[in-house]
C-alpha positions as a Python dict, from the first residue, in 0.01 Angstrom:
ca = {
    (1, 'X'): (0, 0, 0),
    (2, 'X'): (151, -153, -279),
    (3, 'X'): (132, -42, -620),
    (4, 'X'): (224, -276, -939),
    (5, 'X'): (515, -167, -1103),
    (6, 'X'): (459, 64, -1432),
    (7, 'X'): (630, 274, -1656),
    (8, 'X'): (411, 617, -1601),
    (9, 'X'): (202, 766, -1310),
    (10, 'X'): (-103, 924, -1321),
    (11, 'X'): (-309, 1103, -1045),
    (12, 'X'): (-636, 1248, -1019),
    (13, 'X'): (-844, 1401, -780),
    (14, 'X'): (-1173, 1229, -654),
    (15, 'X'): (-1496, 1330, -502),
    (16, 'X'): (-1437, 1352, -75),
    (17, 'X'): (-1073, 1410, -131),
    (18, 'X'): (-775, 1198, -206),
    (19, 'X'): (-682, 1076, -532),
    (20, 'X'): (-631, 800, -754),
    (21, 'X'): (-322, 692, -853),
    (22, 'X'): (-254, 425, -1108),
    (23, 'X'): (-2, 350, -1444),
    (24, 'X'): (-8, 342, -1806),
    (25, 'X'): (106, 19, -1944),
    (26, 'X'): (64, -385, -1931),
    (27, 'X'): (-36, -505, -1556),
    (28, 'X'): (-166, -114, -1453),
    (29, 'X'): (-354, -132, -1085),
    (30, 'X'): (-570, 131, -1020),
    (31, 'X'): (-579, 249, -630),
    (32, 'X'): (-800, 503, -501),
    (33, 'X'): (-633, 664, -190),
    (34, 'X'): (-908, 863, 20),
    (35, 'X'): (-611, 968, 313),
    (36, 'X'): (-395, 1233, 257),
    (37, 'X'): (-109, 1111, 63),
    (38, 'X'): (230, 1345, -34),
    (39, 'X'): (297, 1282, -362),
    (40, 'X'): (662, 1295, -379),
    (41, 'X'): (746, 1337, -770),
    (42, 'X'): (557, 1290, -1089),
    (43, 'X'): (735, 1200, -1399),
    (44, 'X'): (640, 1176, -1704),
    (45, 'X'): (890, 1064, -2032),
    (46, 'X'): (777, 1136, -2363),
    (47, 'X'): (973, 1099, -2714),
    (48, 'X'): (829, 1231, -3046),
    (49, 'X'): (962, 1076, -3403),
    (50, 'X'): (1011, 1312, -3653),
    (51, 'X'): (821, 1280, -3961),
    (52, 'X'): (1009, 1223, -4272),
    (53, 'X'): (1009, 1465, -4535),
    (54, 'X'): (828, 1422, -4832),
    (55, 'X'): (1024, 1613, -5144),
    (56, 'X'): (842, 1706, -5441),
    (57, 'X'): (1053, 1756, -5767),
    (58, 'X'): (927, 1956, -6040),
    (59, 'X'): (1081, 2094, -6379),
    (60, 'X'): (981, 2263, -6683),
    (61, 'X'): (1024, 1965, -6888),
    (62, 'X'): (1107, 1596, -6804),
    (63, 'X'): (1245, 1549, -7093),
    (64, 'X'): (1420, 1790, -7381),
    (65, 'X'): (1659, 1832, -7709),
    (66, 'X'): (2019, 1917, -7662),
    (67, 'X'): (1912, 2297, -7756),
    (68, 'X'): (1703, 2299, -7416),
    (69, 'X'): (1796, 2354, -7053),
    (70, 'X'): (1580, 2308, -6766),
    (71, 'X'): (1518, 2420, -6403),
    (72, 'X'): (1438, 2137, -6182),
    (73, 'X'): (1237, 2311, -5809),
    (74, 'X'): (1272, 2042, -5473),
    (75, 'X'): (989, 2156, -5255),
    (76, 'X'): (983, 2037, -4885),
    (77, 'X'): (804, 2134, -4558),
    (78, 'X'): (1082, 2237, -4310),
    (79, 'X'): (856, 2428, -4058),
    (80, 'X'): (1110, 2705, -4004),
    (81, 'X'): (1361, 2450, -3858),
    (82, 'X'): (1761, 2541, -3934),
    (83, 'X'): (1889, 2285, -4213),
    (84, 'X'): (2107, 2286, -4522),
    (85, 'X'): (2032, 2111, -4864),
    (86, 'X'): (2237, 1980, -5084),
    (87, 'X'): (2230, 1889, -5527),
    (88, 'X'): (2421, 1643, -5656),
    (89, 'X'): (2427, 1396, -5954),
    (90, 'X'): (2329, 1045, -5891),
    (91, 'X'): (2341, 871, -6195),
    (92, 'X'): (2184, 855, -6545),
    (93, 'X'): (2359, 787, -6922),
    (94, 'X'): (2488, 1142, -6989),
    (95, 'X'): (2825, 1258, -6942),
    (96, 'X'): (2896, 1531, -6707),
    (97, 'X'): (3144, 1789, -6816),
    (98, 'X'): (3187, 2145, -6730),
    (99, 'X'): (3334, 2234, -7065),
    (100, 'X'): (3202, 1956, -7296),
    (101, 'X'): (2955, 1731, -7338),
    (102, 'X'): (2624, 1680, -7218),
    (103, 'X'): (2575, 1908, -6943),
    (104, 'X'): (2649, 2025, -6662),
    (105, 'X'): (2426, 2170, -6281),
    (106, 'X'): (2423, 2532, -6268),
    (107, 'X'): (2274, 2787, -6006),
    (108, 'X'): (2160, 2958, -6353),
    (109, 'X'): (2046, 2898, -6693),
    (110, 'X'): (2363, 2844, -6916),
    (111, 'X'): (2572, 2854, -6661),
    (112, 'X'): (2759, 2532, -6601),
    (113, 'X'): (2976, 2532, -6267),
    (114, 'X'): (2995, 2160, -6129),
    (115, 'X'): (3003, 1760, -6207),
    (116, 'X'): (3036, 1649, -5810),
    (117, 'X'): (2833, 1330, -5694),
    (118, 'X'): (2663, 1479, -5403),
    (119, 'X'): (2800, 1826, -5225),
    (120, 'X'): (2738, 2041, -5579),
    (121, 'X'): (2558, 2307, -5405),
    (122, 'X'): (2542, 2407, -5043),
    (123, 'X'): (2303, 2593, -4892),
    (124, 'X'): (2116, 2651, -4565),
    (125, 'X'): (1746, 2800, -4448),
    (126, 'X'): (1575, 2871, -4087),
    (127, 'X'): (1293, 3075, -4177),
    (128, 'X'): (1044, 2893, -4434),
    (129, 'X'): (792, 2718, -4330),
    (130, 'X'): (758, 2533, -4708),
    (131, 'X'): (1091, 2546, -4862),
    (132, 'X'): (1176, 2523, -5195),
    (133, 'X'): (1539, 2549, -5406),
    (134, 'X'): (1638, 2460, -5761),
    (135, 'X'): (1910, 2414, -5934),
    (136, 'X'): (1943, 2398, -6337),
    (137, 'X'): (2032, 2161, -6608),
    (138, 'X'): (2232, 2297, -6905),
    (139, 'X'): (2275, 2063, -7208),
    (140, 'X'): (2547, 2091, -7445),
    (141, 'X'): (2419, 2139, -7807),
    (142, 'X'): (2711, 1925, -7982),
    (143, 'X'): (2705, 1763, -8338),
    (144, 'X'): (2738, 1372, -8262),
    (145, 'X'): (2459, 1157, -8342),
    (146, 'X'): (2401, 918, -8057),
    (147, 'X'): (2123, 763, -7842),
    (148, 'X'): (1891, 960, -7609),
    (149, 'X'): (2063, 1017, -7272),
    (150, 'X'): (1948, 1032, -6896),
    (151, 'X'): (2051, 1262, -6626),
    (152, 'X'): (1925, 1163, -6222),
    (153, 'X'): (2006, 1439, -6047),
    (154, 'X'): (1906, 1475, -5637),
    (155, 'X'): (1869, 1638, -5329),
    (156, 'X'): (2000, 1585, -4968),
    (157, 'X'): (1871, 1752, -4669),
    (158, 'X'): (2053, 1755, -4325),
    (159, 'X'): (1886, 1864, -4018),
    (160, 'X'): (1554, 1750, -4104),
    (161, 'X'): (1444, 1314, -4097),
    (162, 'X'): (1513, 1123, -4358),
    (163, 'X'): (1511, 1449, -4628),
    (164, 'X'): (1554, 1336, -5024),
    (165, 'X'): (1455, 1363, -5330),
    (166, 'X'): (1525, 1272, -5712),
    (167, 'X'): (1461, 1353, -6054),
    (168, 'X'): (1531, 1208, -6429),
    (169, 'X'): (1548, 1391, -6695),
    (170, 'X'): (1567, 1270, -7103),
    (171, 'X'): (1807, 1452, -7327),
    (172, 'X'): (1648, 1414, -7647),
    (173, 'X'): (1916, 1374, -7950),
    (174, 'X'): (1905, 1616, -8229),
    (175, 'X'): (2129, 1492, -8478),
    (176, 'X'): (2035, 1272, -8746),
    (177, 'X'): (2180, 925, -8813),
    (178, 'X'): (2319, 957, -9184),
    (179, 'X'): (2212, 636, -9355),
    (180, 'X'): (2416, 518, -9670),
    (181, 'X'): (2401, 295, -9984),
    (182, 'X'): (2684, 106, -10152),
    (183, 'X'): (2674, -171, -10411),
    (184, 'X'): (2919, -439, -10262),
    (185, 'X'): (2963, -657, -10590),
    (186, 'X'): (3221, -553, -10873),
    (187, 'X'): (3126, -475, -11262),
    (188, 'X'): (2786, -249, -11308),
    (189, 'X'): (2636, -600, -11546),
    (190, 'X'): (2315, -798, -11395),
    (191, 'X'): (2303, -1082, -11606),
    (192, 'X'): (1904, -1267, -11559),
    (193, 'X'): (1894, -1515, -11317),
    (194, 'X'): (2238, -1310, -11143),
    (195, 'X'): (2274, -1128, -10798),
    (196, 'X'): (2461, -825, -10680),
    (197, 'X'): (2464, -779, -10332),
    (198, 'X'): (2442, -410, -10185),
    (199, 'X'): (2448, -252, -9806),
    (200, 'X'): (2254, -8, -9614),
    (201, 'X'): (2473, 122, -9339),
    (202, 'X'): (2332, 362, -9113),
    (203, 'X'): (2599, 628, -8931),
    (204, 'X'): (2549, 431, -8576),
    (205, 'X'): (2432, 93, -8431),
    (206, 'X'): (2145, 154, -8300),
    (207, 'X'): (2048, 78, -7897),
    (208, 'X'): (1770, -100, -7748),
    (209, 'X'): (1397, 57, -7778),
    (210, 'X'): (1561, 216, -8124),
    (211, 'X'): (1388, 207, -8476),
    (212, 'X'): (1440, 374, -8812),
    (213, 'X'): (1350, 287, -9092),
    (214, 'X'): (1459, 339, -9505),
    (215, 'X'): (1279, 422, -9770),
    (216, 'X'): (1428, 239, -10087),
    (217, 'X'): (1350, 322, -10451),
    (218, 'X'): (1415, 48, -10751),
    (219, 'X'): (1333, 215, -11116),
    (220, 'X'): (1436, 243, -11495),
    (221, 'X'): (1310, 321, -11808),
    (222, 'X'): (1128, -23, -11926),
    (223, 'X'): (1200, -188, -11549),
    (224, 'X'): (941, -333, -11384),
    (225, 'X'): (896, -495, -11025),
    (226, 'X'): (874, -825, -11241),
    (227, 'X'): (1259, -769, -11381),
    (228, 'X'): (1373, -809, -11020),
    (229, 'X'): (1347, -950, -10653),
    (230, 'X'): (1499, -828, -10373),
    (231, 'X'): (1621, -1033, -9997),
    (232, 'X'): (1806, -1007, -9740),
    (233, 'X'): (2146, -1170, -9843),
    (234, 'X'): (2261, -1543, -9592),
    (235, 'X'): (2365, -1521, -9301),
    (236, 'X'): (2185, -1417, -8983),
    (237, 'X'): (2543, -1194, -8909),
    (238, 'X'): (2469, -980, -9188),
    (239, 'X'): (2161, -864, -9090),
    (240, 'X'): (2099, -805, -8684),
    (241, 'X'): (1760, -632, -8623),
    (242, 'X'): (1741, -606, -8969),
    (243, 'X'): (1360, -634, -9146),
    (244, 'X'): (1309, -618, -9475),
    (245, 'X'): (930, -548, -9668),
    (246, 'X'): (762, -439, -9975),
    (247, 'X'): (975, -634, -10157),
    (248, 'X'): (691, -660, -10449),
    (249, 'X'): (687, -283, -10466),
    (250, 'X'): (930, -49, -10613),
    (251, 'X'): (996, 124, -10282),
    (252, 'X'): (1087, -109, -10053),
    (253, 'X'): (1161, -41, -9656),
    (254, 'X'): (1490, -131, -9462),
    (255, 'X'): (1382, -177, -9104),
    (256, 'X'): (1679, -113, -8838),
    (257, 'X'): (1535, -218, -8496),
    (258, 'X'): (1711, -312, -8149),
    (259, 'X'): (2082, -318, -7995),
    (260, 'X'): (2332, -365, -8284),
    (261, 'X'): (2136, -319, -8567),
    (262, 'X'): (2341, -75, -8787),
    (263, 'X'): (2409, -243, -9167),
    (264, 'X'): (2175, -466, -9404),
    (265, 'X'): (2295, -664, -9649),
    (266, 'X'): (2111, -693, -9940),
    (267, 'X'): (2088, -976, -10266),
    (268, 'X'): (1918, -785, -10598),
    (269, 'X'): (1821, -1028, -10837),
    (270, 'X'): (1720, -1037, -11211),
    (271, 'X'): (1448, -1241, -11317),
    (272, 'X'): (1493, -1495, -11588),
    (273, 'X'): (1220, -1410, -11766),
    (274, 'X'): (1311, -1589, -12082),
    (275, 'X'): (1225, -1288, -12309),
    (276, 'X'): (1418, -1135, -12602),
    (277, 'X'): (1473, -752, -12459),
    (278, 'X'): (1733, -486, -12475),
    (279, 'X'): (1948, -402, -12156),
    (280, 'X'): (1752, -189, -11916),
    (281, 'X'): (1944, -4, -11652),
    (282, 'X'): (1800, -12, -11352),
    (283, 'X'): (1848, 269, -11055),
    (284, 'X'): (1855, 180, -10680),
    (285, 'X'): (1847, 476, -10444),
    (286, 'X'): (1767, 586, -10101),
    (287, 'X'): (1437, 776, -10055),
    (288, 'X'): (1490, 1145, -10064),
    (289, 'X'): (1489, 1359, -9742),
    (290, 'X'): (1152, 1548, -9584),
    (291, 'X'): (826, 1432, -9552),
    (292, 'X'): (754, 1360, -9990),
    (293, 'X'): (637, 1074, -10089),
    (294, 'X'): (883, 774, -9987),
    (295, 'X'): (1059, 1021, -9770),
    (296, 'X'): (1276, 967, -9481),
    (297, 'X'): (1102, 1194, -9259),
    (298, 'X'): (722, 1073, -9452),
    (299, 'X'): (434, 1002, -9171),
    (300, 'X'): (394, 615, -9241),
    (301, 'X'): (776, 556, -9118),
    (302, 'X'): (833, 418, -8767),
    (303, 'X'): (1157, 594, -8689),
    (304, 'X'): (1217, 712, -8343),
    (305, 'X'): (1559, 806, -8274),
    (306, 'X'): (1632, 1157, -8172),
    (307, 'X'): (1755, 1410, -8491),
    (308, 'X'): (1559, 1128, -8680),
    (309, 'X'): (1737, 984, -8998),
    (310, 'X'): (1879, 1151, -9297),
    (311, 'X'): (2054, 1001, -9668),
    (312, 'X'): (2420, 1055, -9707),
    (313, 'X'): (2438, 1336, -9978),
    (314, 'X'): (2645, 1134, -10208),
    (315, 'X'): (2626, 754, -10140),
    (316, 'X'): (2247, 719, -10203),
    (317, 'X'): (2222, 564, -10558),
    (318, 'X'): (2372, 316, -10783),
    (319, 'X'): (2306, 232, -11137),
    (320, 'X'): (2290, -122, -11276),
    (321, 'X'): (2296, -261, -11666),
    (322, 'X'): (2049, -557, -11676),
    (323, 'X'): (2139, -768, -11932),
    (324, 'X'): (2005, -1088, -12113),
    (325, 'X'): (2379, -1260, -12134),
    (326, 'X'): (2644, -1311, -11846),
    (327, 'X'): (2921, -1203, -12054),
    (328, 'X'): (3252, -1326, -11911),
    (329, 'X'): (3612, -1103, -11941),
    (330, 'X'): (3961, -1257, -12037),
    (331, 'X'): (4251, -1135, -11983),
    (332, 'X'): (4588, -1314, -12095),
    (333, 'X'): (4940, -1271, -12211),
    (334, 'X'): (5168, -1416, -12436),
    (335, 'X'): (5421, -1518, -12108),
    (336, 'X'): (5398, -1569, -11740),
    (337, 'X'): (5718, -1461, -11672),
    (338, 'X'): (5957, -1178, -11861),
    (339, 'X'): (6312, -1064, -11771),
    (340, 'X'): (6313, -702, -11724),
    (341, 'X'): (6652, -659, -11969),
    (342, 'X'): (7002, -550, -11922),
    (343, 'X'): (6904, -168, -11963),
    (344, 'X'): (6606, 43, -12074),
    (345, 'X'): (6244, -128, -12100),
    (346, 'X'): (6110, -453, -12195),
    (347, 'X'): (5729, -477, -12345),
    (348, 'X'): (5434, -758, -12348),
    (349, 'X'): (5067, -705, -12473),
    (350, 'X'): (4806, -758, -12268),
    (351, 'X'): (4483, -875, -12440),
    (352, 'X'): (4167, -837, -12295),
    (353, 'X'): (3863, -970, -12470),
    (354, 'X'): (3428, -1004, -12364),
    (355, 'X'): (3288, -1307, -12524),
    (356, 'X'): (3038, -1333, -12638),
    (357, 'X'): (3025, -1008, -12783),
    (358, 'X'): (2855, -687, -12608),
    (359, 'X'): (2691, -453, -12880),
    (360, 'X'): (2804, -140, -12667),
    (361, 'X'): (3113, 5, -12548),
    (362, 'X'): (3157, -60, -12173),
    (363, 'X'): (3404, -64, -11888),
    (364, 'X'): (3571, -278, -11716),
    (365, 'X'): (3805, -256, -11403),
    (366, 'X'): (4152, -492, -11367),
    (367, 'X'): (4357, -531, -11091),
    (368, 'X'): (4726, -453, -11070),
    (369, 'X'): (4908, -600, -10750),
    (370, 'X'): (5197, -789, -10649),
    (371, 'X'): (5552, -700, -10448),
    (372, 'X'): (5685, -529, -10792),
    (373, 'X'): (5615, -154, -10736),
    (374, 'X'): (5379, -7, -10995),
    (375, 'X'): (5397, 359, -11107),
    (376, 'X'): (5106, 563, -11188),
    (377, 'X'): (5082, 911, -11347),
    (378, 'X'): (4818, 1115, -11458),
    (379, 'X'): (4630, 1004, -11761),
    (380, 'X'): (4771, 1146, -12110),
    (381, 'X'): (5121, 1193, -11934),
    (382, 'X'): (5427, 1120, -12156),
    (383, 'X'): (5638, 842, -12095),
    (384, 'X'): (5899, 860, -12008),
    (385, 'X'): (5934, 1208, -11883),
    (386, 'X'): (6102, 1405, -11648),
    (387, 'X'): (5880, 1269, -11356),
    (388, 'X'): (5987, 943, -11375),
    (389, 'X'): (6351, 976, -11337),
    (390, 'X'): (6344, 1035, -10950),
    (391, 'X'): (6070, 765, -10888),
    (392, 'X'): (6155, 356, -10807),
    (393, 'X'): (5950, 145, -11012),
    (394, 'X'): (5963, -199, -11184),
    (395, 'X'): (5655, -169, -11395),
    (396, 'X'): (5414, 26, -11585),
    (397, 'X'): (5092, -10, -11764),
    (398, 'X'): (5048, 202, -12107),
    (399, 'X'): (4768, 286, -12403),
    (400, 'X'): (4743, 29, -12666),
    (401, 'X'): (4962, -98, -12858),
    (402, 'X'): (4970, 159, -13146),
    (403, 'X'): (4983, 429, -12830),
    (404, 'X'): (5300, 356, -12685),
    (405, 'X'): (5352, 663, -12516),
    (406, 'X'): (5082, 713, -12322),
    (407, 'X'): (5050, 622, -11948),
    (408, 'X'): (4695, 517, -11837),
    (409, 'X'): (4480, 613, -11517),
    (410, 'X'): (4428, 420, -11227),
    (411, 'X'): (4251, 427, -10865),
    (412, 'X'): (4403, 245, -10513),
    (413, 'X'): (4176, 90, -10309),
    (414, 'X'): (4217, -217, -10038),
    (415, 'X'): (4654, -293, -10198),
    (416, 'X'): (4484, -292, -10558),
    (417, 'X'): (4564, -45, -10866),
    (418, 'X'): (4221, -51, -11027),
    (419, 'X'): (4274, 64, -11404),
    (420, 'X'): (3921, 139, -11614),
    (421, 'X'): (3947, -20, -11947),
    (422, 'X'): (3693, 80, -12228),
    (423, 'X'): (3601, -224, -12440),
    (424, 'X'): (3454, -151, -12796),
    (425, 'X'): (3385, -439, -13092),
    (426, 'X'): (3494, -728, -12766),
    (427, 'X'): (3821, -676, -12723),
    (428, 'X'): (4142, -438, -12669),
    (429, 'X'): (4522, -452, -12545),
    (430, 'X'): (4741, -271, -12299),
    (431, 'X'): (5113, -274, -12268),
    (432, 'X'): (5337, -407, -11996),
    (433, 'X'): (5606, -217, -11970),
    (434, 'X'): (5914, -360, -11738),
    (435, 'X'): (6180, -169, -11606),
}
């Protein structure tokens, strides 16, 4: 008898004796053998696949401020078979430091013990039937304001198919982004039908999915919203992710939305209106902090970034003179060009003048610059005194004329000696005093 080859035999007994023998698999023949046969060997091959693993991650949060830590639990069914597990970090925005910021993994809450990729913690079970292990994630509280942060943190199991798991967590920022105003344009006049251009600057660029927005406040005694307009100032580099609205309101809103958006640039204009007024000063601020009306923190804002948004405590408000007349400064001197003498100190007036006319005193600022070195003292200090004999210097600027002793007081800023000058009845003088 011959049987067609397969890959597994099969007997069983049948009624009157013998047995029938046949195969599992393609082309079985069936025989039924009714002599007594000796069946030699029976063999039978079987192979089982594993089932993967299925991990479950769970934490007490999925997401969390800087102040929070959290215990992330990977549960598994190992049915009792020997096998180790391993944490490890897998990816994410944050910054893993054992000493610094924004966290680090440890086997307890606060305690931060490891930064490795994959073989942070070792361990091994025989015995559960449903296994489960955790590890914890301890943020560093610091003081930066910066975007929301991710942390992917896993688990790798050995001895049991294709064993993993994963989890993401959200570190929620908790510092606020410190938003500031500052008038750009020099002299504190707004002639009508004149601009001055100002910035809002917030403490960071922001990142995609960002927002926050700025509560702005435009006011004076006698102003109205039909003394002024207010845009967004040329130039689309001036102004990325920047929105501007309620422009016909006295409390405008600064939008900041999207990657890069961090400073607006704005154009304040006074309206021409053609009437015969007295100079108004008007008052641009940032909103105040909380939840008050035109707040930072109010309800009808859209801002979203962690920590939210807070004003600077001093750069948050600028005044401005509105005035009916652009009144233009002069400033001149008798000669462009003076020796500076054999010995001792040469003089020249400066003259300074407004035209036409402004019926108050005001200030103005003037520039001092140039390679000749410039000395400053403290206002109402003698010259010259005992200060200056140690000090190299070509010039000087002093008091009026009729106050020829008297040095005057001035500010640095960007290579410039800025000197305030008060102007009353249009004009005044300085000295020039060469060395």
């Amino acid at each position: 008898m011959v049987l067609q080859k397969s890959r597994f035999f099969l007997a069983a007994p049948v009624a009157g004796g013998g047995f029938v023998l046949g195969g599992l698999g393609k082309g079985t023949v069936w025989r039924a053998l009714r002599a007594p046969v000796i069946l030699l060997g029976l063999v039978v091959a079987l192979t089982a696949r594993a089932q993967a693993q299925t991990v479950t991650m769970t934490a007490t949060r999925n997401s969390g401020a800087e102040s929070e830590s959290t215990q992330v639990t990977a549960t598994y069914n190992a049915s009792g078979r020997n096998h180790s597990y391993q944490w490890g970090i897998k990816g994410g925005t944050a910054d893993c430091n054992q000493n610094g910021p924004d966290y680090a993994l440890g086997a307890t809450q606060s305690e931060r013990l490891t930064c490795m990729s994959r073989y942070g913690f070792v361990g091994s079970t025989n015995s559960e039937a449903v296994a489960g292990h955790s590890i914890w994630l301890n943020i560093n509280d610091d003081s930066l304001d910066e975007p929301d942060e991710t942390i992917e943190i896993g688990i790798w199991l050995q001895g049991l198919q294709g064993g993993t798991g994963s989890f993401t967590y959200t570190i929620t920022d908790n510092d606020p982004t410190i938003v500031s105003l500052e008038k750009v344009s020099q002299g504190n006049l707004l002639a009508e039908g004149s601009t001055i251009t100002f910035r809002v600057t917030l403490g960071r660029a922001l990142v995609a999915g960002e927002i926050i927005d700025v509560p702005l406040s435009i006011s004076g005694t006698g102003i109205t919203t039909g003394d002024w307009s207010l845009a967004k100032a040329p130039g689309n580099s001036l102004n990325t992710g920047v929105t501007l609205s309620g422009t016909g309101t006295s409390t405008p809103k600064v939008r900041f939305s999207g990657a890069g958006a961090g400073t607006a640039t704005l154009q304040l204009a006074a309206t021409a209106d053609g009437n015969s007024e007295s100079s108004e000063i008007l008052n641009v601020a940032l909103g105040p902090d909380g939840t008050g009306t035109n707040g930072f923190d109010h309800t009808s804002l859209g801002t979203n970034v962690g920590g939210g948004a807070d004003p600077h405590s001093t750069n948050n408000n600028f005044d401005i003179t509105l005035t009916e007349t652009l009144h233009t400064v002069s400033i001149s001197m008798g000669t462009t060009s003076a020796s500076e003498g054999n010995s001792g100190f040469t003089s020249h007036v400066i003259d300074m003048s407004v035209s036409p006319v402004y019926s108050d005193n005001f200030r103005i600022d003037f520039c001092l610059s140039g390679d000749a070195n410039f000395v400053s003292l403290s206002d109402g200090d003698e010259f010259p005194n005992s200060a200056q004999s140690d000090r190299d210097y070509d010039y000087s600027i002093l008091e009026p004329v009729d106050e020829t002793t008297t040095f005057i007081s001035v500010r640095q800023d960007d290579n410039c000696y800025y000197s305030g000058v008060q102007i009353s009845g249009g004009s005044t003088s300085r000295q020039l005093r060469l060395r």
